[in-house]
DRENMI-703416 format. One line per 5 residues: their letters; for each residue x, y, z of N, C-alpha, C. Coordinates in steps of 0.1 Angstrom, whole numbers. Example, Ala and Ser with C-alpha at 12.3 -4.5 7.8 and 13.67 -1.06 7.14 Angstrom:
2
AS) 132/-57/78/123/-45/78/132/-33/78 | 128/-22/71/137/-11/71/129/0/79
END
This chain:
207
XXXXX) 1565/-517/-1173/1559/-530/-1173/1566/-539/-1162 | 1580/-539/-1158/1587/-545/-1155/1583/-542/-1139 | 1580/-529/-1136/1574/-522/-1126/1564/-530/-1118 | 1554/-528/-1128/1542/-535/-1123/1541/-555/-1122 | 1549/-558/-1127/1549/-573/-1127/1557/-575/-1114
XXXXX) 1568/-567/-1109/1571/-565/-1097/1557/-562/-1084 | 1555/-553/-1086/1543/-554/-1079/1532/-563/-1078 | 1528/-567/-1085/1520/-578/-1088/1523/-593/-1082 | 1538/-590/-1085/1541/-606/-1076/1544/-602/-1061 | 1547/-592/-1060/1547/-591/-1045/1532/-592/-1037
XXXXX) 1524/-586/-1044/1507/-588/-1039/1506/-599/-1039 | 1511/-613/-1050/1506/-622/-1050/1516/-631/-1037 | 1528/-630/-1031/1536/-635/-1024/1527/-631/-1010 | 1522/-621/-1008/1514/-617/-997/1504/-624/-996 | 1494/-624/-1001/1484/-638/-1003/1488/-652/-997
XXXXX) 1494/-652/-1007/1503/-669/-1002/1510/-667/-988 | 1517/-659/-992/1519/-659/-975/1512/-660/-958 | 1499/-653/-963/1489/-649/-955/1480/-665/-954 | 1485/-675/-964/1479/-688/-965/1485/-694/-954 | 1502/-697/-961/1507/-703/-956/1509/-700/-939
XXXXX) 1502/-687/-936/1500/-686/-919/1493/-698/-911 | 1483/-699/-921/1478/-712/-915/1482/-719/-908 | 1494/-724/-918/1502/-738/-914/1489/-751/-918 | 1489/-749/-932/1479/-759/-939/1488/-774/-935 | 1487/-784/-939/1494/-797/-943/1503/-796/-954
XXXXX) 1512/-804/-959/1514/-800/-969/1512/-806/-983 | 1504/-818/-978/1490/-822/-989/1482/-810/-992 | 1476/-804/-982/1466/-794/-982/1471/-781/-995 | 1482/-778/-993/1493/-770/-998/1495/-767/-1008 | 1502/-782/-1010/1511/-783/-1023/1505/-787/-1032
XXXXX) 1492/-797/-1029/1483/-807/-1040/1474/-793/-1045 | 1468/-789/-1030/1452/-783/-1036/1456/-772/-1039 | 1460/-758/-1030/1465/-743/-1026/1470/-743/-1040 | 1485/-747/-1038/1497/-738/-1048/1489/-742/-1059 | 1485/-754/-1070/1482/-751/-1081/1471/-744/-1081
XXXXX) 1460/-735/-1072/1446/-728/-1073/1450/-717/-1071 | 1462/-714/-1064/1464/-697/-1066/1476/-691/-1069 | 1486/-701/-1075/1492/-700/-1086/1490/-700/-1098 | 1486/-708/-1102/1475/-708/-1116/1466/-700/-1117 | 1456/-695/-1110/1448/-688/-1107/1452/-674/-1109
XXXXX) 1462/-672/-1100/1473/-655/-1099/1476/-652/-1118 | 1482/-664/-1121/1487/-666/-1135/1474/-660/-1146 | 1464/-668/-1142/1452/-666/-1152/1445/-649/-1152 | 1445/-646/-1137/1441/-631/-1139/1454/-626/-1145 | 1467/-626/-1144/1478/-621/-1151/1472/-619/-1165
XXXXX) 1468/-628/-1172/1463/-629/-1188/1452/-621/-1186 | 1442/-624/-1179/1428/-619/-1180/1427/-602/-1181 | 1434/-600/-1174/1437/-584/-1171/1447/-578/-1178 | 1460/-582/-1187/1462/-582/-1198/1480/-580/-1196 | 1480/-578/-1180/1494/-576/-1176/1505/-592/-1185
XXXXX) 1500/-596/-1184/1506/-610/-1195/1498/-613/-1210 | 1508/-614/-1218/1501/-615/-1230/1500/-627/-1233 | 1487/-635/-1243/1486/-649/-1242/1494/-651/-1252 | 1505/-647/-1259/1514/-646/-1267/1522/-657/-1262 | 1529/-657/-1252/1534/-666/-1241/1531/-677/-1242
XXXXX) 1520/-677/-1242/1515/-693/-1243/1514/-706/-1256 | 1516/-695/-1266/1520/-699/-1278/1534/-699/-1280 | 1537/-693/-1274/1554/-694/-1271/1562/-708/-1268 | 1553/-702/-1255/1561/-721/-1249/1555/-730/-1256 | 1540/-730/-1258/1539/-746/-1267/1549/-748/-1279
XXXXX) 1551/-736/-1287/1561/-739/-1298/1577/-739/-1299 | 1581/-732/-1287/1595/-734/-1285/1598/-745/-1272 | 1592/-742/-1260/1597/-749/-1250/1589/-762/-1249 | 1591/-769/-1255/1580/-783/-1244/1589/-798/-1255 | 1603/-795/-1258/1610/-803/-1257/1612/-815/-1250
XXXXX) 1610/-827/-1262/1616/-841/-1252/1620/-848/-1257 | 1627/-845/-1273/1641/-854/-1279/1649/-840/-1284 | 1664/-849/-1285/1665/-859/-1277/1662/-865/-1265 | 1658/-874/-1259/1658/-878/-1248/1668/-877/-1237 | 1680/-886/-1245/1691/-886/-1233/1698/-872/-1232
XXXXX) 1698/-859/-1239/1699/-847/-1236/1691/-835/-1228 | 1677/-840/-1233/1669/-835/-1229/1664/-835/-1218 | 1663/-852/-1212/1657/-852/-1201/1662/-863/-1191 | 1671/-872/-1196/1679/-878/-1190/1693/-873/-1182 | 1700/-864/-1193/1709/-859/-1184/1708/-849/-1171
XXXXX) 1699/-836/-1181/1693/-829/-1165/1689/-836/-1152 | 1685/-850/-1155/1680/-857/-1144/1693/-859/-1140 | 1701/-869/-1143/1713/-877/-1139/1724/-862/-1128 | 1721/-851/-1138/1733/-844/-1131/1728/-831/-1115 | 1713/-835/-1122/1705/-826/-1106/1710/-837/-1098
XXXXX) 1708/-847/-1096/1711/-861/-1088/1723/-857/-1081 | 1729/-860/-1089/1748/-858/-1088/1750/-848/-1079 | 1747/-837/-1083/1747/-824/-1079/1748/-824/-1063 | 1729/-830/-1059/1727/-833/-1046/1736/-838/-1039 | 1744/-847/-1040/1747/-861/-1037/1764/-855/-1036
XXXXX) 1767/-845/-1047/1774/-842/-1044/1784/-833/-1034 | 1767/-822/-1031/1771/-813/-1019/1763/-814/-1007 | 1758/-828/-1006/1751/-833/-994/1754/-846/-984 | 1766/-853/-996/1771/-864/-993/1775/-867/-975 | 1778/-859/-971/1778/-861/-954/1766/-861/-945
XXXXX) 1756/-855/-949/1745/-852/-942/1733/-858/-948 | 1736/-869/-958/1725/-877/-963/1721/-887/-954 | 1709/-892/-948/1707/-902/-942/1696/-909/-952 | 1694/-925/-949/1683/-932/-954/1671/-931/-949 | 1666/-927/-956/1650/-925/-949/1638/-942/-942
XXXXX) 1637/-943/-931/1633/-950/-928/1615/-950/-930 | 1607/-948/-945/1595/-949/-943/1588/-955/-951 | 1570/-955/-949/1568/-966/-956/1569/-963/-970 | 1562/-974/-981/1557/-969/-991/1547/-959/-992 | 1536/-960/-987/1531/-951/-991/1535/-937/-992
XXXXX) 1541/-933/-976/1547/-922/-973/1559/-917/-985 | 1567/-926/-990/1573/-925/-1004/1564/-919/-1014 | 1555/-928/-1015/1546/-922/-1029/1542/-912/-1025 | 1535/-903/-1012/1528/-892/-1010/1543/-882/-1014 | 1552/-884/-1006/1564/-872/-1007/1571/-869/-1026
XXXXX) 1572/-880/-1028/1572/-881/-1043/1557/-872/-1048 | 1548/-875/-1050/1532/-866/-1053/1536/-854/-1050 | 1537/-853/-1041/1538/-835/-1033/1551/-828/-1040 | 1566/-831/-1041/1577/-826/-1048/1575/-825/-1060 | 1569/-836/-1070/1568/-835/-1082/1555/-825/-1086
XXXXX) 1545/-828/-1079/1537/-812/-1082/1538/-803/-1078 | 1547/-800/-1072/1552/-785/-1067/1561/-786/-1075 | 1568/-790/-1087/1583/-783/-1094/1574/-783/-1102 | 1564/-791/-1110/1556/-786/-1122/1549/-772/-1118 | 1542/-771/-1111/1534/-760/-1104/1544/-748/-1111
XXXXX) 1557/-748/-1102/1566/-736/-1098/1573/-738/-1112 | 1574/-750/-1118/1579/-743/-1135/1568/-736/-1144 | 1557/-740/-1138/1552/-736/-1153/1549/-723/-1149 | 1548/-721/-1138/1546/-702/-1131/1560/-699/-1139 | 1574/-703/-1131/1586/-690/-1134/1589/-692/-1147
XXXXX) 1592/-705/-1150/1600/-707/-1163/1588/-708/-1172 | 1578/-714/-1175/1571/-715/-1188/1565/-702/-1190 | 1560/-693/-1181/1555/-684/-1179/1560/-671/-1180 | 1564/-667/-1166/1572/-653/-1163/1586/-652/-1170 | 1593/-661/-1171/1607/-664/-1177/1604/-661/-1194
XXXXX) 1594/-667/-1201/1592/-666/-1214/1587/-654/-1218 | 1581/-648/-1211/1578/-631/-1211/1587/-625/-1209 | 1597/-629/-1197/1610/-617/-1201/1619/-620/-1208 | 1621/-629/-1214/1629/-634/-1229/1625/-625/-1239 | 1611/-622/-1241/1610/-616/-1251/1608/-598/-1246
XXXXX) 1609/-593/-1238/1610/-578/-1232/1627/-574/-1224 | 1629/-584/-1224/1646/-583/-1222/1655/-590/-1227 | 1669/-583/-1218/1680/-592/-1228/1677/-601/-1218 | 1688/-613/-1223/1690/-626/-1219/1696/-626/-1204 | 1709/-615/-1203/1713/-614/-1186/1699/-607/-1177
XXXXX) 1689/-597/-1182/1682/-590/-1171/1671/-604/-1174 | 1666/-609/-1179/1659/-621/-1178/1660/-633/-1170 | 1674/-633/-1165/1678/-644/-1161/1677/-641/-1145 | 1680/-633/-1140/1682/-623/-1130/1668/-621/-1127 | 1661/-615/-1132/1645/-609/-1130/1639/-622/-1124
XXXXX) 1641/-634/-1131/1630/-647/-1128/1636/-653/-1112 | 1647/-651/-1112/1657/-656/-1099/1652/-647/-1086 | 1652/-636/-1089/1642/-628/-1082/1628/-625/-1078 | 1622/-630/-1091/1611/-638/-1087/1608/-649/-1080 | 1618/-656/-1084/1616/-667/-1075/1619/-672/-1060
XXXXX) 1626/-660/-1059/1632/-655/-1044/1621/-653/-1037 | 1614/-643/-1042/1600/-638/-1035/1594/-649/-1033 | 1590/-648/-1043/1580/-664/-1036/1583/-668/-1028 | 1594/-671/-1023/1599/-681/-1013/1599/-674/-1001 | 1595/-663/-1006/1602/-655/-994/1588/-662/-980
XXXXX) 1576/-661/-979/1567/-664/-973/1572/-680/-964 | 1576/-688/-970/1585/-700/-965/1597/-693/-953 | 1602/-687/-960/1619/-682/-957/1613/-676/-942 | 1605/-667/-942/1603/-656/-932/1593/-669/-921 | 1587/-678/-924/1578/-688/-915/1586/-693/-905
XXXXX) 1597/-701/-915/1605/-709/-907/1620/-705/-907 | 1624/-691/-904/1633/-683/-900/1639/-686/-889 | 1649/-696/-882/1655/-696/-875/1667/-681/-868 | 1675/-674/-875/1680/-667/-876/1681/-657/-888 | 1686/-645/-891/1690/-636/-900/1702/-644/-910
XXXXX) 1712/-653/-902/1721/-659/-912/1710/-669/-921 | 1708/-679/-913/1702/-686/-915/1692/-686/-929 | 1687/-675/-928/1677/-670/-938/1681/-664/-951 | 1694/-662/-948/1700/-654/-958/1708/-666/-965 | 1712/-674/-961/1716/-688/-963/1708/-694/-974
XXXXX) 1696/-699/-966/1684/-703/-975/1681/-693/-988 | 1683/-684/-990/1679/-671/-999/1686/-677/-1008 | 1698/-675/-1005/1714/-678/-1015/1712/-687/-1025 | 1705/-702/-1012/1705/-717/-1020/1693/-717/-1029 | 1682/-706/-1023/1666/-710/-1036/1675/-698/-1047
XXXXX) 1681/-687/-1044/1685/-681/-1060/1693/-690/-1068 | 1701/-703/-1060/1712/-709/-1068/1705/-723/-1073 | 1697/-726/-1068/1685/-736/-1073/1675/-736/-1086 | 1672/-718/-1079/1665/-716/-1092/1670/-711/-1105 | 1686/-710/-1103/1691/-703/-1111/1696/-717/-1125
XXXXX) 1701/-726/-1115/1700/-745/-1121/1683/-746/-1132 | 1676/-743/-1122/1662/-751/-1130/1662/-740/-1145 | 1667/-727/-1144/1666/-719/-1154/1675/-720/-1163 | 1686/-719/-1167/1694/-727/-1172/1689/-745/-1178 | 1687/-755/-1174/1682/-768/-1176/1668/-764/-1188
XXXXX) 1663/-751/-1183/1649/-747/-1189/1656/-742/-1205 | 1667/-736/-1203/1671/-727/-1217/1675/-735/-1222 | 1689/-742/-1221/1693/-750/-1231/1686/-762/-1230 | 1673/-771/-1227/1674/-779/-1230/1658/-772/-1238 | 1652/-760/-1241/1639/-761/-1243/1632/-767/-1238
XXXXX) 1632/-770/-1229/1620/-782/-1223/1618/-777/-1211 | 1605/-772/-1211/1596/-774/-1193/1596/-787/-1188 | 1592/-799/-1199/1598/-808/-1194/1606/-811/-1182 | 1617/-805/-1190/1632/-808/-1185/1638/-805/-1169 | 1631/-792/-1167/1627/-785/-1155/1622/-787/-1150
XXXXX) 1611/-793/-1151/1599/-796/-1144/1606/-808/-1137 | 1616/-820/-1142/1620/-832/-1139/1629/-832/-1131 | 1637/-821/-1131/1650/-817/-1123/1646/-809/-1111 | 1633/-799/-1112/1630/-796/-1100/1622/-806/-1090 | 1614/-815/-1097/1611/-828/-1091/1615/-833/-1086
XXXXX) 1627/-838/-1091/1641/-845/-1078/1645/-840/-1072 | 1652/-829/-1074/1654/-820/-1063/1647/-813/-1050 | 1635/-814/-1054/1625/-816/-1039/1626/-831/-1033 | 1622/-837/-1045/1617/-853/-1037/1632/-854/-1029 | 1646/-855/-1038/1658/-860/-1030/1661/-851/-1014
XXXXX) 1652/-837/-1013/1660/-831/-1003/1648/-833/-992 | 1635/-837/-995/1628/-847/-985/1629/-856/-982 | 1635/-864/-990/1636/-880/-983/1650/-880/-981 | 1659/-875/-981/1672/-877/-971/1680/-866/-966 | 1668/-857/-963/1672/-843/-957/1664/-839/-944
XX) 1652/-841/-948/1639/-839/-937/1636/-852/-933 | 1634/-863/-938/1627/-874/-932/1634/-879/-921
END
């Protein structure tokens, strides 16, 4: 099983990839693309039976935590923040743009961490919870989530370090949002921390 879900996401990483040749916008992308053929990929996952809709009753009843609040969803926020701020603190600059440009980059981060939770963690993550132990589960989704990225990683590849670099930080990122996902039960939770963590590393990273 473990086989084929491997395979599967690698077909699906190919796709996307073969998208992202484009070089769409990343309105075009992140708004319309990722949730139509990630959700999409997701839904033939069920349709075809390689995912069981088991999962889905899963997370509605275990994971979609949101009290307490200030544990639940306050702190993961406060310490993703921190986090940044903490290992970025020399290389942060103030973004000089307008509002609107704010609200679009905010729109675009925050639907891409909901997107990308409810794929690895509500989804794929909650399936291998229940077909594995707790360490090959944790490991498997990180790996998944590597892939994915991989179509990004290989676009804008400056170098072989470079790339390997970036690899490190999306396994160590995604390894945060999965963790924030377990103990706090909450997609929520995850979904809010991976939110910031895009929006903070576009507007004082890229802008």
């Amino acid at each position: 099983m473990f086989r084929k879900l491997l395979l599967w996401w690698l077909s699906f990483t190919l796709i996307w990839g073969l998208f992202r040749l484009l070089n769409p916008s990343e309105v075009v992308s992140e708004l319309l693309a990722k949730p139509v053929i990630w959700l999409g990929i997701m839904l033939i996952g069920f349709k075809i039976g390689l995912l069981p809709r088991q999962i889905i009753i899963d997370l509605k009843e275990k994971y979609l935590q949101t009290k307490p609040v200030l544990t639940t969803l306050i702190l993961p926020a406060l310490s993703i923040t921190f986090y940044f701020l903490l290992i970025n603190f020399r290389s942060v600059s103030i973004p000089q743009i307008s509002f609107f440009s704010l609200v679009t980059i905010l729109l675009i981060n925050f639907a891409t961490g909901i997107v990308e939770e409810v794929v690895y963690r509500g989804i794929l993550y909650v399936w291998l919870l229940k077909n594995a132990s707790e360490l090959t589960s944790f490991l498997l989704v990180q790996l998944l989530f590597l892939i994915g990225h991989l179509p990004i990683l290989i676009i804008h590849s400056d170098s072989f370090e470079s790339s390997l670099t970036r690899a490190l930080f999306i396994v160590l990122i995604g390894s945060a949002h999965t963790l924030v996902f377990r103990f706090t039960k909450s997609l929520y939770a995850s979904s809010l921390t991976h939110g910031i963590w895009n929006s903070l590393v576009n507007l004082f990273m890229l802008s």
